[in-house]
Structure formats: structure tokens, C-alpha cells
Steps between C-alpha positions, in 0.01 A plus 500: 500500500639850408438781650511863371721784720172616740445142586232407228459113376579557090278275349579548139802405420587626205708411166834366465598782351713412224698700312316460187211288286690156396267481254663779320875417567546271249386646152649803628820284522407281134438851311888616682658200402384516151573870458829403633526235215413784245761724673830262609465156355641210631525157359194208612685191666254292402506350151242531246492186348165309513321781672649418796434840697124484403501115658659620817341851506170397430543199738568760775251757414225181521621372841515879633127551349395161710618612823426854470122363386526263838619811741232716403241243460584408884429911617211486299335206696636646810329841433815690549599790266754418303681867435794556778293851571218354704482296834526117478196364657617153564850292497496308156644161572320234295547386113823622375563688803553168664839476307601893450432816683570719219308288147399817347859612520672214354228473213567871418913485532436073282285734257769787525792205365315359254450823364874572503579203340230468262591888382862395541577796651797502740428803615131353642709272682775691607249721676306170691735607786481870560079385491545219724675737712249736462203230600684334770545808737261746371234270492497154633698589822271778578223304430600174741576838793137554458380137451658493857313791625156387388504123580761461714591155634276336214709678254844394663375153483472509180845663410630178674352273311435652163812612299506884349592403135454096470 
């Protein structure tokens, strides 16, 4: 239970106040990477041959659809909002939950690769870590902060026993 400075029980808890939509993150960082294509090209380490970057690619960007599908079916059922601006109403922990804390994430960073590949654009790829960076600690550790706040000892349960990526 929090209180507020004159002593007050704060019953809404607020937002996990994250540093910006993840939705958005990762065209912005598709349309970068591909301007930066345009702009300073670098050779694709991934041959050609046999459309081998649209297998792989297109392999990813299916398995990052299913999961991110799974995540948001799960909040859906749940009747919690989705968007990181609005309160969680209740701790998501069944379905694909039950093997990853963070589904939606991984589909969009699976979708974000395939992408990459698929475009073969090293540049795409190149900046997967400045986004993961981006995700990790402007997002999904502000998020688990306030997953603490709001469920507490239910929530910490579940960190131990459900892993943040797989």
C-alpha cells in the first residue's frame, strides 16, 4: 500500500511510465536503417542464392506475428489495455505468458529481424541493438518497477518462475 506525502492511501497506481510507445520504436528504427542503406551502404552477409533471406526473414517475421498474435490475444481475454499509457488491471500469466513475460516484445524485435534480413539491410540489423537497448531500460524495466508496485508479491512470483525473454 502507498501512501501519498499527507498520509493518504493512493489507490491508483498509475502507468509504468515508459519512455516511449514500443509500438512506434521499431518502424521508426526500419525507416532509419533503410535511409541509412540509401545514405552509407554496407555489404548483406547473407547470401542471395535461393532466396535465402526471404526463407529466413519471412520465417522470422511469421513466428514474431504468432507470438505477438498470442500476447495480445492473452490482454484481450484478460480485459487489460494493451497500450503502456493506461493502468494494467490484472497480472497476465496464462497462454503464452506461461513461457515469456515480455511475447509482444519478442514478436515485434522476431518481426523487426525478419525484416532486416528479408530487406537485407545491414543497417536494420546493425541498429537491433541501440533498439533493444532502447526497449530493455526504457520500457520493459520500467514496466516490471511498476508490475511490482501494482501486484506485488503475485507479480514477484511470477518473475521467478517465468523468464523475461524465453
Amino acid at each position: 500500500m502507498e501512501m501519498d506525502p499527507a498520509g493518504q492511501e493512493i489507490t491508483d497506481i498509475g502507468t509504468a511510465g515508459v519512455v516511449g510507445r514500443p509500438i512506434l520504436f521499431f518502424p521508426a528504427a526500419i525507416l532509419v536503417g533503410l535511409v541509412l542503406d540509401r545514405l552509407l551502404p554496407l555489404p548483406f552477409a547473407i547470401p542471395e542464392a535461393d532466396g535465402v533471406p526471404w526463407i529466413v526473414g519471412g520465417s522470422l517475421i511469421l513466428i514474431g506475428l504468432v507470438l505477438f498474435a498470442a500476447g495480445v490475444r492473452n490482454f484481450s481475454r484478460a480485459a487489460t489495455p494493451l497500450p503502456t499509457n493506461q493502468p494494467a488491471r490484472v497480472l497476465v500469466t496464462t497462454g503464452i505468458y506461461r513461457w515469456t513475460r515480455n511475447p509482444i516484445y519478442l514478436g515485434f524485435f522476431l518481426v523487426y529481424g525478419g525484416i532486416g534480413i528479408a530487406a537485407q539491410s545491414p543497417w536494420v540489423l546493425i541498429l537491433t541493438l541501440p533498439l533493444a537497448i532502447a526497449v530493455r531500460y526504457g520500457v520493459v524495466a520500467r514496466e516490471e518497477v511498476y508490475l511490482e508496485r501494482r501486484f506485488d508479491d503475485a507479480y514477484l512470483d511470477y518473475k521467478r518462475r517465468v523468464r523475461r525473454w524465453l
